[in-house]
N, C-alpha and C positions, 0 to 999 in steps of 0.2 A: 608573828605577822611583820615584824620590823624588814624580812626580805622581801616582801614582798611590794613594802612601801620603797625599797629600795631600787628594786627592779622597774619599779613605774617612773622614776626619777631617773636613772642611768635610760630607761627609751626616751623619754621627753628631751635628755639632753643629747641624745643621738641623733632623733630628729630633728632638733636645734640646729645641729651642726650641721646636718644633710642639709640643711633648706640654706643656710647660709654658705654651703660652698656653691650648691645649686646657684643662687642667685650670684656671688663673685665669678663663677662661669660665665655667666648672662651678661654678667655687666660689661666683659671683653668683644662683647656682639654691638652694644651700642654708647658710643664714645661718651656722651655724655651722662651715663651714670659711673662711671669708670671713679672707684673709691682710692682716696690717697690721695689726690690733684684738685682739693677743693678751693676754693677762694682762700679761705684763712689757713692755708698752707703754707710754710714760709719755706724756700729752699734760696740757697746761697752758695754760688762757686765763683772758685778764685785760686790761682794759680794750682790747679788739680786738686785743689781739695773740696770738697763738694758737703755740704752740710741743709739736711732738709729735718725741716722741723714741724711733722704732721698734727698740728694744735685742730683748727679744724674738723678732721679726721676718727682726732682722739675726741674732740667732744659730741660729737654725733655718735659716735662708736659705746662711749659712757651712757650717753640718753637711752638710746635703744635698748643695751644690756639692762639697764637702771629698771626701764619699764616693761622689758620683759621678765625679769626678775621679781617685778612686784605683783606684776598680773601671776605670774605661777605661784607667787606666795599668800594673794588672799585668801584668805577660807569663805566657804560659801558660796 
């Protein structure tokens, strides 16, 4: 049975993916969900050299994984 519990895990995280390119699609339809450019983004240029540092980004992008991850990990 272990492929079987395998194969239900490799869909769930296919459909994962599907829905979040789905929605990064989407988001180039209406400016203000447009992910990367959030407030606590910090980018910085200067003399061509360009440095963006996605803190913001990365902490919403943590939450969500964090809590999707725990929801498909409880039992029951």
């Amino acid at each position: 049975m272990p492929l079987v519990s395998l194969g239900r895990t490799l869909l769930v995280l296919g459909a994962v993916l599907a829905a979040i390119g789905g929605l990064l699609l989407l988001a180039e339809r209406f400016p203000g969900l447009r992910i990367g450019r959030l407030p606590g983004d910090l980018a910085f240029e200067r003399d061509g050299l360009r440095v963006y540092l996605p803190l913001a980004t990365s902490l919403l992008a943590s939450l969500v994984l964090s809590l999707l991850l725990w929801l498909l990990g409880r039992k029951g």
